[in-house]
C-alpha positions as CSV (number, residue, x, y, z in Angstrom):
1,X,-134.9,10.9,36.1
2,X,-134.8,8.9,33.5
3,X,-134.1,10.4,29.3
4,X,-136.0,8.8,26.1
5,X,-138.0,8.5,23.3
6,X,-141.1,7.3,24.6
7,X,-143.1,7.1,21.9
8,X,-143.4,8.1,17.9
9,X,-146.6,8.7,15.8
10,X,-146.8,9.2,12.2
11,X,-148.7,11.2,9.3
12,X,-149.5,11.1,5.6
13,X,-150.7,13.6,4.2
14,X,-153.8,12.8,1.7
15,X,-152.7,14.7,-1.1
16,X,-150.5,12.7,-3.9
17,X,-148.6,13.5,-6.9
18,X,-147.8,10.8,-9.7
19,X,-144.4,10.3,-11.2
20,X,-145.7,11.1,-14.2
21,X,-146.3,14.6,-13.1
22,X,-143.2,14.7,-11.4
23,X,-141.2,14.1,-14.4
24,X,-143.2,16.3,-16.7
25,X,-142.3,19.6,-14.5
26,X,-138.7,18.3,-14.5
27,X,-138.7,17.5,-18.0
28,X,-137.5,13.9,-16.6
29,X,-138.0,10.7,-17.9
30,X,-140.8,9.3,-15.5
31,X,-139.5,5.7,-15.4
32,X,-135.9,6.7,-14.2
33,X,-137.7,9.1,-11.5
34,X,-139.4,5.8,-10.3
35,X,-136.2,3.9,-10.5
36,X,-134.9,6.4,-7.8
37,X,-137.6,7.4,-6.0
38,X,-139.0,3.6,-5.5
39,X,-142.8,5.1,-5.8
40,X,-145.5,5.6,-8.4
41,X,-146.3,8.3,-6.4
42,X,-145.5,10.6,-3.6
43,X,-147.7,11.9,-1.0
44,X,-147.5,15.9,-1.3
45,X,-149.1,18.3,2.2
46,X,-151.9,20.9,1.4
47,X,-151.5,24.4,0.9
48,X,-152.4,24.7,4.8
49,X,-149.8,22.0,6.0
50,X,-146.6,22.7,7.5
51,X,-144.2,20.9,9.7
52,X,-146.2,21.5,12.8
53,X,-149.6,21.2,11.4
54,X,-147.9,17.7,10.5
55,X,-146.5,17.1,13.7
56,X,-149.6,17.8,15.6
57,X,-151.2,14.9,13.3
58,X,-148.6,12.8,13.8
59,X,-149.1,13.1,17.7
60,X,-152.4,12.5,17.8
């Protein structure tokens, strides 16, 4: 028998969040969060999304 990853899916959820917003609840400066985060924004899950609601997705 052999042992191994076989395949992979991925999933992004729709939902995003701007830097901007990001630094704003930090009370950040939004071009240094950019700096380190790379993004202009970042993609957030719903309110109905957990890890294996996002799994599931990511398998399909």
């Amino acid at each position: 028998m052999q042992i191994g990853i076989v395949g992979y899916g991925a999933y992004v959820p729709k939902f995003r969040i701007s830097v901007d917003e990001i630094a704003r609840v930090w009370k950040a400066d939004s071009e240094t969060i950019q700096r380190g985060l790379l993004v202009e924004e970042k993609s957030v899950p719903d309110k109905d999304e957990d890890t294996i609601t996002i799994s599931v997705e990511a398998g399909r």
